[in-house]
TORTI-187212 format. One record per residue (C-alpha): residue in three letters; x, y, z. Coordinates in steps of 0.2 Angstrom, whole numbers, plus 2048, in hexadecimal, padded with zeros to 3 digits. Layout:
N
+--------+-----+-----+-----+
: residu :  px :  py :  pz :
+--------+-----+-----+-----+
:    ALA :   X :   Y :   Z :
...
+--------+-----+-----+-----+
//
This chain:
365
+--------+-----+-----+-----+
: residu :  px :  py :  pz :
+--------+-----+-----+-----+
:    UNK : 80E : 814 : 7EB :
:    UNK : 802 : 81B : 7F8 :
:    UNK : 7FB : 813 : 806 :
:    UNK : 7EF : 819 : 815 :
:    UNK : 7EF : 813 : 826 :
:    UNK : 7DF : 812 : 82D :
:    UNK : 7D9 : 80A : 83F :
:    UNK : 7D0 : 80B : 84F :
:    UNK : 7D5 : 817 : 85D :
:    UNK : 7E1 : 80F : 868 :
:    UNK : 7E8 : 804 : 85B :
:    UNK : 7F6 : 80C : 858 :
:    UNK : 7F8 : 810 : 846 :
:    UNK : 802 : 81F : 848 :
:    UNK : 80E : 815 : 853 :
:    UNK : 80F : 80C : 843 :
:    UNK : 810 : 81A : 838 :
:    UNK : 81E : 820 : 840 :
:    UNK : 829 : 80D : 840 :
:    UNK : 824 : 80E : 82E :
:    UNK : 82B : 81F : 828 :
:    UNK : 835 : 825 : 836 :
:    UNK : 82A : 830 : 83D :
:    UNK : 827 : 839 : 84D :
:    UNK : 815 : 83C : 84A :
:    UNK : 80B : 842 : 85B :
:    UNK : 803 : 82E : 862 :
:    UNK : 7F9 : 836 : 86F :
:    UNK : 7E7 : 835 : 871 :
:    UNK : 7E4 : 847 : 877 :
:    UNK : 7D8 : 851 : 86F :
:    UNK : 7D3 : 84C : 85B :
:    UNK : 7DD : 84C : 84E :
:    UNK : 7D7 : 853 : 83A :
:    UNK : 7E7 : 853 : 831 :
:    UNK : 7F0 : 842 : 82E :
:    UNK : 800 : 83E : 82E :
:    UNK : 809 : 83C : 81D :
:    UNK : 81C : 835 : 81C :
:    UNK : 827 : 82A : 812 :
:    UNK : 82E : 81B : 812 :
:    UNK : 83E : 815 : 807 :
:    UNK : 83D : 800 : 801 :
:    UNK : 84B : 7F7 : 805 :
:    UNK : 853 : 7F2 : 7F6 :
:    UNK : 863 : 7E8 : 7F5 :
:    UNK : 863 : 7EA : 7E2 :
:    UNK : 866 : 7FD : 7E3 :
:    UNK : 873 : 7F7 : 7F1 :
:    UNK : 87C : 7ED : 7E7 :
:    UNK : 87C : 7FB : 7D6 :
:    UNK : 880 : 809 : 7E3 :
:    UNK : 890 : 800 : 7E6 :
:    UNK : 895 : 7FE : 7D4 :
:    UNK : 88F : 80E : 7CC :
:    UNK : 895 : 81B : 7DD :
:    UNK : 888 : 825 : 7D7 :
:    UNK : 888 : 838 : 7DE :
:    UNK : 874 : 833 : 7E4 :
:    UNK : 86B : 822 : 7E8 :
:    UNK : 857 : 823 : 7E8 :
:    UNK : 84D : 814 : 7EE :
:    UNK : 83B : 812 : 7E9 :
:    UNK : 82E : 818 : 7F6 :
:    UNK : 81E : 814 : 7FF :
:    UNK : 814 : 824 : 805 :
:    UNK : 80B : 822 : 815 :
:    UNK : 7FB : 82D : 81A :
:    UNK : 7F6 : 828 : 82D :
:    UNK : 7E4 : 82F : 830 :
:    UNK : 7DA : 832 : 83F :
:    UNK : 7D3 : 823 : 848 :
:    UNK : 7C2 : 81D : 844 :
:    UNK : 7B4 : 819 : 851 :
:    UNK : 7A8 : 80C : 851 :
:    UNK : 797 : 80F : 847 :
:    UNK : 7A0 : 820 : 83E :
:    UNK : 79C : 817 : 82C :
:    UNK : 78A : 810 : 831 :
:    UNK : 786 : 822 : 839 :
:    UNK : 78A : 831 : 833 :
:    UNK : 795 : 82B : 824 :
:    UNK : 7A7 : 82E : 823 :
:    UNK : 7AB : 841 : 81F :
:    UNK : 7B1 : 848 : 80E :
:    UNK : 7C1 : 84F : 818 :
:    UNK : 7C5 : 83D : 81D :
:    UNK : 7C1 : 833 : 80C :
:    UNK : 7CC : 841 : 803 :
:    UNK : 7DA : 83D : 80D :
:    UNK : 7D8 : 829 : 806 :
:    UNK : 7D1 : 82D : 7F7 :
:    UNK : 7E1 : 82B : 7EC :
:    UNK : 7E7 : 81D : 7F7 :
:    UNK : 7EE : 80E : 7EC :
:    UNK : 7E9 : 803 : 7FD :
:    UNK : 7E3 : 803 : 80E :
:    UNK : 7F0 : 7FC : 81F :
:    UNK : 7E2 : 7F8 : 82C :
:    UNK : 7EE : 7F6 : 83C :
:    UNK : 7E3 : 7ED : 849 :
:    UNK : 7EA : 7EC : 85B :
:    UNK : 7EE : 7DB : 861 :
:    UNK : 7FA : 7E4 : 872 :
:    UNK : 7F5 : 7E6 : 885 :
:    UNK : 7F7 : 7F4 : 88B :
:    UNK : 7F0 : 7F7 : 89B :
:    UNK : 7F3 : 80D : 89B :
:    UNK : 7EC : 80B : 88A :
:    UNK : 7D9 : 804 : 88B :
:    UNK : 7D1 : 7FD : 87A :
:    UNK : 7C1 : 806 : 878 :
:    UNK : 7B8 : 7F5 : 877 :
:    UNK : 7BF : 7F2 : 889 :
:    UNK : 7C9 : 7E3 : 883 :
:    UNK : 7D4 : 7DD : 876 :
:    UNK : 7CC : 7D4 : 866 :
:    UNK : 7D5 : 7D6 : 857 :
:    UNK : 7C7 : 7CC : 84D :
:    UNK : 7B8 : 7D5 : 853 :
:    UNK : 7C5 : 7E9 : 84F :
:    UNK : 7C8 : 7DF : 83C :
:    UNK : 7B6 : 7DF : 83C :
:    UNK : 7B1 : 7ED : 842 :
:    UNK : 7BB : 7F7 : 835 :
:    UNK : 7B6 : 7EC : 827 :
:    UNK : 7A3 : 7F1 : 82C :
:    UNK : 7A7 : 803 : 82C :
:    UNK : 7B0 : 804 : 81A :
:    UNK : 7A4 : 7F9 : 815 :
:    UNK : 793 : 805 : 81B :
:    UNK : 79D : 813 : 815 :
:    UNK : 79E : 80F : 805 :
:    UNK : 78B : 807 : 803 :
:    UNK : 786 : 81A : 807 :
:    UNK : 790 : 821 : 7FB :
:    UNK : 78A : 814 : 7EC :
:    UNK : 779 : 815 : 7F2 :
:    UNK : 778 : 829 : 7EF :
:    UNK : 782 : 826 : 7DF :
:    UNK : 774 : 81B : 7D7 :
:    UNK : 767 : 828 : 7DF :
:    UNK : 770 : 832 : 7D3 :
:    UNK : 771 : 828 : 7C3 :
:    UNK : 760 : 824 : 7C4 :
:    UNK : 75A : 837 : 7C5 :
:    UNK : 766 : 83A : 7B7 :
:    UNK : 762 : 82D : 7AB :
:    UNK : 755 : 83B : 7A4 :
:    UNK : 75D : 84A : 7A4 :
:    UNK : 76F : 844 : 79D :
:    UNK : 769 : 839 : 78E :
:    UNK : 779 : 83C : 788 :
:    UNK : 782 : 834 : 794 :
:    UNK : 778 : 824 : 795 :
:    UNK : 785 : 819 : 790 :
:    UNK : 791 : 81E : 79E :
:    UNK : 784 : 81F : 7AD :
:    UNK : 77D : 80E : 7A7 :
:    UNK : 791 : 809 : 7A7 :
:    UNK : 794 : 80F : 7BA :
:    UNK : 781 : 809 : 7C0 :
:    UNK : 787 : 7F8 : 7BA :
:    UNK : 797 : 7F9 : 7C2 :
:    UNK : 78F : 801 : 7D2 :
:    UNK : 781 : 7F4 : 7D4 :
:    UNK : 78E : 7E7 : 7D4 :
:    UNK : 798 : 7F0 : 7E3 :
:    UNK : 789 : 7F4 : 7EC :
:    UNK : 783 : 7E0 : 7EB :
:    UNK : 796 : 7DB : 7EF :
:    UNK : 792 : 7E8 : 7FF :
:    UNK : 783 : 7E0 : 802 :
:    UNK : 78B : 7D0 : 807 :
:    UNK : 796 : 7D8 : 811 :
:    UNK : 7A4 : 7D7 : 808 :
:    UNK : 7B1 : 7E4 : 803 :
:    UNK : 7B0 : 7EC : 7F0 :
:    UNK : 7C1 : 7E5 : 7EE :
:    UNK : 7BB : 7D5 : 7EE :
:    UNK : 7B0 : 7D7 : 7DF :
:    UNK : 7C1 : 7D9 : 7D6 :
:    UNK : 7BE : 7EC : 7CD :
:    UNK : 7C4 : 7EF : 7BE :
:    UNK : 7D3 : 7FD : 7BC :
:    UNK : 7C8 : 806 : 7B1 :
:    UNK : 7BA : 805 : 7C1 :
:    UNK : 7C8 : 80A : 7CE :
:    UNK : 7CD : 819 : 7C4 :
:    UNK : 7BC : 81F : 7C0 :
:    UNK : 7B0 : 81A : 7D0 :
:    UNK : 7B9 : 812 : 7DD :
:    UNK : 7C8 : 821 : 7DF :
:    UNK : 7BB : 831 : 7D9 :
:    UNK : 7AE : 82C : 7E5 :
:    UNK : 7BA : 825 : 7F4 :
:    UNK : 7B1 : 813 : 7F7 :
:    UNK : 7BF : 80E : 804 :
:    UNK : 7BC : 7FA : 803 :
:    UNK : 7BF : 7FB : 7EF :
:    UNK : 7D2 : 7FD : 7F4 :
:    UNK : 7DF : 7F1 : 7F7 :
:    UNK : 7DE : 7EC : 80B :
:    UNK : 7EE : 7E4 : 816 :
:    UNK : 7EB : 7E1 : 829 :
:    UNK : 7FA : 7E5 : 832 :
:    UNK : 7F8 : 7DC : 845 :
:    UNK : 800 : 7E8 : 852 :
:    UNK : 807 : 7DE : 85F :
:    UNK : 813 : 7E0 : 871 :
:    UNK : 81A : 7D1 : 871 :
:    UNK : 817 : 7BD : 869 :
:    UNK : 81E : 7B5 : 875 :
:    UNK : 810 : 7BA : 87F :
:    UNK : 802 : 7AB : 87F :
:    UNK : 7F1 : 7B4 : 880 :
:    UNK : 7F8 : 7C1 : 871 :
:    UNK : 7FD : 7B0 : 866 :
:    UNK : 7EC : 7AA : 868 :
:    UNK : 7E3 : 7BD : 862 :
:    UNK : 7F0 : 7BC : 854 :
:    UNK : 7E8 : 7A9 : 850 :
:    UNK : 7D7 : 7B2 : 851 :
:    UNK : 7DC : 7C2 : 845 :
:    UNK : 7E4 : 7B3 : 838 :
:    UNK : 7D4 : 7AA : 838 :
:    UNK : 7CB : 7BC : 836 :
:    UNK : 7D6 : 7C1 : 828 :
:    UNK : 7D6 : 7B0 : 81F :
:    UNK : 7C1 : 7B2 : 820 :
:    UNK : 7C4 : 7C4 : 815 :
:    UNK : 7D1 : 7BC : 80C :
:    UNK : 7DD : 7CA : 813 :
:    UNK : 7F2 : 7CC : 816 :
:    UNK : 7F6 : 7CC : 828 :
:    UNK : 807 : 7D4 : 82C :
:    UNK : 80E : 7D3 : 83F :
:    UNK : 816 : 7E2 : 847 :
:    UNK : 81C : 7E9 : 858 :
:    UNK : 81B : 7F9 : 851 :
:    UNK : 820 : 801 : 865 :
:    UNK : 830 : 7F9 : 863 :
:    UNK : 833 : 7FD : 852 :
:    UNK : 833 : 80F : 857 :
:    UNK : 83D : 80E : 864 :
:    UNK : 84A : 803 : 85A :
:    UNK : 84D : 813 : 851 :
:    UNK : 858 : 818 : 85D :
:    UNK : 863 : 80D : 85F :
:    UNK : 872 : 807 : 853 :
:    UNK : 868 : 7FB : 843 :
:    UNK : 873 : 7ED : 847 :
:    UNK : 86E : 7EC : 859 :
:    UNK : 85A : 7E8 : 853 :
:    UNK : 85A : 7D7 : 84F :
:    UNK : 85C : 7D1 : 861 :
:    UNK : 84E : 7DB : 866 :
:    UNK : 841 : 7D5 : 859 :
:    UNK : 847 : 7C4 : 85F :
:    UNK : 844 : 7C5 : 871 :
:    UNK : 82F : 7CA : 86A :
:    UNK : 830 : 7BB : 85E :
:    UNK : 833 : 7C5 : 84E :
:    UNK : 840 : 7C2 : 840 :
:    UNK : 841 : 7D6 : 83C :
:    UNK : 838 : 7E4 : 838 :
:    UNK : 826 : 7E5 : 82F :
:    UNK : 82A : 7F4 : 825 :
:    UNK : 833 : 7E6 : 817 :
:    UNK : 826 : 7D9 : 817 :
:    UNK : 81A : 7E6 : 817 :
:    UNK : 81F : 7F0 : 809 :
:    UNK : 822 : 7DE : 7FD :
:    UNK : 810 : 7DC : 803 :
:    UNK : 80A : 7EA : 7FC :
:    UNK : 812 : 7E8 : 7EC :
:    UNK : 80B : 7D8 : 7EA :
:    UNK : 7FB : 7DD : 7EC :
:    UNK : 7FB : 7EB : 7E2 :
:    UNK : 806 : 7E7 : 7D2 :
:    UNK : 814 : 7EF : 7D4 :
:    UNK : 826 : 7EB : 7D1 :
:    UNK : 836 : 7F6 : 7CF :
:    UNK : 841 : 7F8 : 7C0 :
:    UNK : 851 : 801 : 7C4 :
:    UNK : 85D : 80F : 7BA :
:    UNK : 86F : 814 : 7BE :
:    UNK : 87D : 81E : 7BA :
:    UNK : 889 : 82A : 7C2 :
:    UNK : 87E : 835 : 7C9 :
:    UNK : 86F : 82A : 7CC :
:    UNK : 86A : 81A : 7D2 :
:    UNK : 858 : 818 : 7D3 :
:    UNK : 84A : 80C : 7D6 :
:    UNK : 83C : 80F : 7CA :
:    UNK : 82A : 809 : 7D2 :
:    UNK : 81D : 803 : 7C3 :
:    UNK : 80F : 7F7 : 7BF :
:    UNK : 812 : 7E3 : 7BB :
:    UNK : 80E : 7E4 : 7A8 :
:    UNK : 816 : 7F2 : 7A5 :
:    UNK : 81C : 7F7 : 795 :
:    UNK : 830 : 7FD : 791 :
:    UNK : 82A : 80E : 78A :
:    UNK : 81C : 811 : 799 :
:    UNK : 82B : 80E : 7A5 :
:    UNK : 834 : 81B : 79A :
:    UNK : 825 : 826 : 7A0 :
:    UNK : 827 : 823 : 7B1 :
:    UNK : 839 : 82E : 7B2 :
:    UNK : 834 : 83B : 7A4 :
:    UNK : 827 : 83E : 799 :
:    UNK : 831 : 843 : 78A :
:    UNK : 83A : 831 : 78D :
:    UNK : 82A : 828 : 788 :
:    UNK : 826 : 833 : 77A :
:    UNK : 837 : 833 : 772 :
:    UNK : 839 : 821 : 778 :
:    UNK : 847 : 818 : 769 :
:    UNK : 84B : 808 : 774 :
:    UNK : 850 : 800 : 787 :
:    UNK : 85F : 7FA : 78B :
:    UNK : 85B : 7ED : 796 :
:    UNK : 865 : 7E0 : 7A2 :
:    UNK : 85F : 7D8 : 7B2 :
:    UNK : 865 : 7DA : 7C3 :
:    UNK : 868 : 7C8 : 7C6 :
:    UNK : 873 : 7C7 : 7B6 :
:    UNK : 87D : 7D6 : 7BB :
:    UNK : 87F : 7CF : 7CD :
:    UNK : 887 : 7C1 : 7C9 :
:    UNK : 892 : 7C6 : 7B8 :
:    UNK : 897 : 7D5 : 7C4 :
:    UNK : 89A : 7E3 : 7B5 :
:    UNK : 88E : 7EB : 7A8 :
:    UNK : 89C : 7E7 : 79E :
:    UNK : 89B : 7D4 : 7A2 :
:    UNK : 889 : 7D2 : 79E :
:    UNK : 88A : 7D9 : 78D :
:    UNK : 89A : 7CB : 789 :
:    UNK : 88E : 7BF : 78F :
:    UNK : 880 : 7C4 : 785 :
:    UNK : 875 : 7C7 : 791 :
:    UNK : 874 : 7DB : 78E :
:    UNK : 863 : 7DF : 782 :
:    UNK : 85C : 7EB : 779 :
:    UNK : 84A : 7EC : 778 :
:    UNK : 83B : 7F6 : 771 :
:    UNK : 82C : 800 : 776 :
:    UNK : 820 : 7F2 : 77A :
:    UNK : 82B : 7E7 : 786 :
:    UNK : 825 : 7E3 : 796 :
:    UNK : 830 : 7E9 : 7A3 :
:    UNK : 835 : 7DA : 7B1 :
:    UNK : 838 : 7DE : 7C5 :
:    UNK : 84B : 7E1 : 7C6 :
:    UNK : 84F : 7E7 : 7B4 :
:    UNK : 85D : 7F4 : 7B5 :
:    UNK : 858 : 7FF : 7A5 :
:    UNK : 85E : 80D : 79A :
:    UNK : 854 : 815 : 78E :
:    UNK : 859 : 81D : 77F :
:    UNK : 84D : 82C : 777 :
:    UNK : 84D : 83B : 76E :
:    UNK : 843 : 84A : 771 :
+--------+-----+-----+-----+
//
């Protein structure tokens, strides 16, 4: 799963990049910065907990998010001048987009705007995926139109994408994300990815905050909710400063810190279920003496295209799944009490794969 962090100077996303994958990327604002920032970070899983303890395998691998933290955008860059091929390649295969808005004061730090308004930054970003990607479908039906003549071939696919781009380009024209018009995986694979329309992609709104105890921040996160709800967005709340420099200090000790900021815990769980959620995904899980694994797939997905996900030759030699749930293994304890009580199951090609199946398949090559 790969998600990019996008946001406006100041904001700080790369704070947040580095609370989410561990990182020590540079936050300073000196000087401009092409490259982004790429890093990983491992999901939480007390299922792969719970099989690492039974099986002692020699290696445990929890499923992963990939982070990529870009540069900062400026006000008016979409509208403009267009965002640059450099920047929409480094989003382009980006399952979702993390817009972190600031919500903090911080006095050695000025917002650009000259004040703090997490509502009008929400907006502003919107606006500029938004302009962005009008450009781009504008020049694409230039295209088709000069086209139509010279490929007669291909009248059947340009009159496909004019139809699906027409649609975006009115959706855009209400100022509303792509998203919103609900594309098709077919249209995500074939327009949305290829030509890099930013607001086609799944969008959460993370709300970077110092401290919730602190009035005047409470009432901007009221006015990013009421922002959010109008775009039908997720809002997730982090301190991402302290989350940082929680990292130094011993995991048992972080809890009281969160607490004194008005936090239960860390972002990086809530965010991570998040993005699962809105993009589909769920995690099936393999073990064994030498691996225990969290496998990350699409809800629907079928036993043999699971299969597919460790090994190719696993899915085209796919014979059957052996298949128990987590929740069954957890509370009969052994694999040997889940098959007594009949809850251990043998199934084919065309089974669809639930979140928490522990799975082995059997194939021959």
């Amino acid at each position: 799963m790969q998600i990019g962090i996008i946001g406006l100077t100041t904001s700080g996303k790369t704070t947040v990049f580095n609370a989410l994958t561990h990182g020590h990327a540079d936050t300073s604002l000196a000087g401009s910065r092409k490259d982004p920032n790429r890093g990983v970070s491992h999901v939480p899983d007390e299922r792969i907990d719970f099989l690492t303890d039974l099986c002692k395998p020699k290696k445990t691998t929890y499923a992963s998010v990939e982070f990529t933290d870009v540069a900062g955008l400026s006000k008016g860059e979409g509208k403009e001048k267009g965002f640059s091929n450099e920047f929409l390649g480094h989003l382009r295969n980006m399952e979702a987009l993390l817009l972190v808005i600031r919500v903090f004061k911080n006095e050695s730090v000025p917002h650009p705007e000259g004040r703090i308004d997490p509502a009008r930054d929400l907006e502003t970003i919107l606006a500029e995926l938004i302009l962005a990607d009008m450009a781009i479908i504008e020049n694409r039906l230039r295209r088709i139109d000069e086209s139509w003549n010279k490929l007669a071939d291909k009248r059947k696919e340009l009159a496909a994408e004019k139809e699906s781009m027409t649609r975006f380009h009115q959706t855009l024209e209400n100022n509303r994300p792509i998203i919103t018009a609900a594309p098709t995986s077919e249209e995500i694979d074939k327009y949305i990815r290829p030509y890099g329309l930013l607001s086609g992609k799944q969008i959460l709104v993370l709300a970077n905050i110092a401290d919730q105890t602190d009035s005047k921040e409470v009432e901007r996160l009221v006015q990013l909710q009421t922002a959010c709800a109008q775009w039908n967005l997720t809002k997730i709340i982090m301190n991402a400063q302290l989350e940082c420099d929680l990292l130094d200090f011993p995991e048992e000790e972080w809890s009281d810190y969160y607490q004194s900021v008005g936090l239960e815990g860390s972002a990086a769980t809530e965010l991570i279920r998040e993005s699962y959620r809105i993009l589909r995904q769920q995690s099936f899980l393999t073990y064994g003496p030498d691996e225990v694994r969290a496998w990350t797939i699409p809800i629907g997905c079928s036993a043999r295209q699971a299969a597919g996900k460790i090994h190719s030759d696993i899915e085209r030699g796919f014979i059957r799944a052996e298949v128990m749930s987590f929740d069954d293994l957890k509370n009969l304890k052994t694999v040997d009490e889940v098959k007594k009580a009949g809850r251990f199951r043998l199934e084919g090609k065309e089974y669809v794969v639930q979140d928490g199946d522990i799975i082995t398949f059997r194939f021959s090559v």
